[in-house]
C-alpha positions in Angstrom: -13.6 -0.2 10.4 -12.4 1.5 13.7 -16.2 2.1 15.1 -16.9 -2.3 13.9 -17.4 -4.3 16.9 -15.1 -7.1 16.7 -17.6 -9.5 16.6 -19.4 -8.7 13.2 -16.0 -8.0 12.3 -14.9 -10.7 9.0 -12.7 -11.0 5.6 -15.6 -10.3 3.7 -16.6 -7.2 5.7 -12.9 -5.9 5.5 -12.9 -6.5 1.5 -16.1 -4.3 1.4 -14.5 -1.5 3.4 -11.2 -1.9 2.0 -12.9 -1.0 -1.9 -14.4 1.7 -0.4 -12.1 3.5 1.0 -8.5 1.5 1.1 -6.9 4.0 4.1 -9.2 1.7 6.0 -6.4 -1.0 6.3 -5.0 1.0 9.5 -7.9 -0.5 11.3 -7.9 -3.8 9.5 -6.9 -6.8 11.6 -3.8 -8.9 10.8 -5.9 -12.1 11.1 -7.3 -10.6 7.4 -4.3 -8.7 5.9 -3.0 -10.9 2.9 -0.3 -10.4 0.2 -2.9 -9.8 -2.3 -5.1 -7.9 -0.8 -2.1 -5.4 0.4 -0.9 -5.4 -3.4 -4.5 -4.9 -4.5 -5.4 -1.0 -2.3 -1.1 0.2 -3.2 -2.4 -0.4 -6.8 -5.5 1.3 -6.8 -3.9 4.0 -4.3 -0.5 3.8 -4.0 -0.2 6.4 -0.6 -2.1 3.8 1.2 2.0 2.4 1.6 1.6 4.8 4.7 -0.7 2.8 6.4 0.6 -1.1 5.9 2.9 -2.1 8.8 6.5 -2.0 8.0 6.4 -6.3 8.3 4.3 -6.1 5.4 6.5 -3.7 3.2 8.3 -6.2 0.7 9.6 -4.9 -2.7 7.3 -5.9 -4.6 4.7 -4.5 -2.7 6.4 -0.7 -2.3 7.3 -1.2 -6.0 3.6 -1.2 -6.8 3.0 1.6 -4.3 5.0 4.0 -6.0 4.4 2.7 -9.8 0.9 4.0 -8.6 1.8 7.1 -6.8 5.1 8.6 -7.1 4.4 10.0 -3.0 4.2 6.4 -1.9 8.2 6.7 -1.8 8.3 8.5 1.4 6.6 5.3 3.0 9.2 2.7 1.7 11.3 1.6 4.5 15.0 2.1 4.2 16.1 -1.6 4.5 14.1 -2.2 1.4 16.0 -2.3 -1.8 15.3 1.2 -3.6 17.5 0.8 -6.4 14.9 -0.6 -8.4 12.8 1.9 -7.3 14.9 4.9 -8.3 14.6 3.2 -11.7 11.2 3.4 -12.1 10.8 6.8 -11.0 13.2 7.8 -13.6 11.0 5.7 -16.0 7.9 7.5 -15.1 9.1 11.3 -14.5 9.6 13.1 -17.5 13.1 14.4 -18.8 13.1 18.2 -18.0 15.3 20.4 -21.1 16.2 23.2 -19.8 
């Protein structure tokens, strides 16, 4: 998407990128950046989280991120509520018996 002239440039074009290869979304316009299309590439690859602007990061959205990659936690903003996502990644690691 960085080397598309802005011209050819549309939603439709960014979709097709996006399924390709959703790290694309750094070079993605905000004119074509929706909710569900953010919550659609953190579920399909949850690291992406590094990429989507910090105005974008809601909780529902990093929640999603990390359900899909634990990683994705490094990319969650601090003012967003990480209570709930301390639970899930107790939910999803496994006990360790030592």
């Amino acid at each position: 998407m960085q080397y598309v002239p802005k011209e050819v440039k549309s939603f439709h074009l960014c979709e097709l990128a996006l399924d390709n290869n959703p790290d694309a979304i750094q070079f993605v316009s905000d004119k074509y950046i929706t909710e569900l299309l953010l919550l659609t590439l953190v579920k399909k690859k949850g690291r992406v989280l590094a990429h989507i602007h910090k105005s974008y990061k809601t909780s529902e959205l990093c929640r999603e991120a990390v359900k899909n990659d634990l990683w994705a936690i490094s990319s969650v903003p601090s003012d967003v509520n990480r209570a709930d996502l301390k639970c899930l990644i107790s939910l999803v690691l496994p006990t360790v018996v030592i």
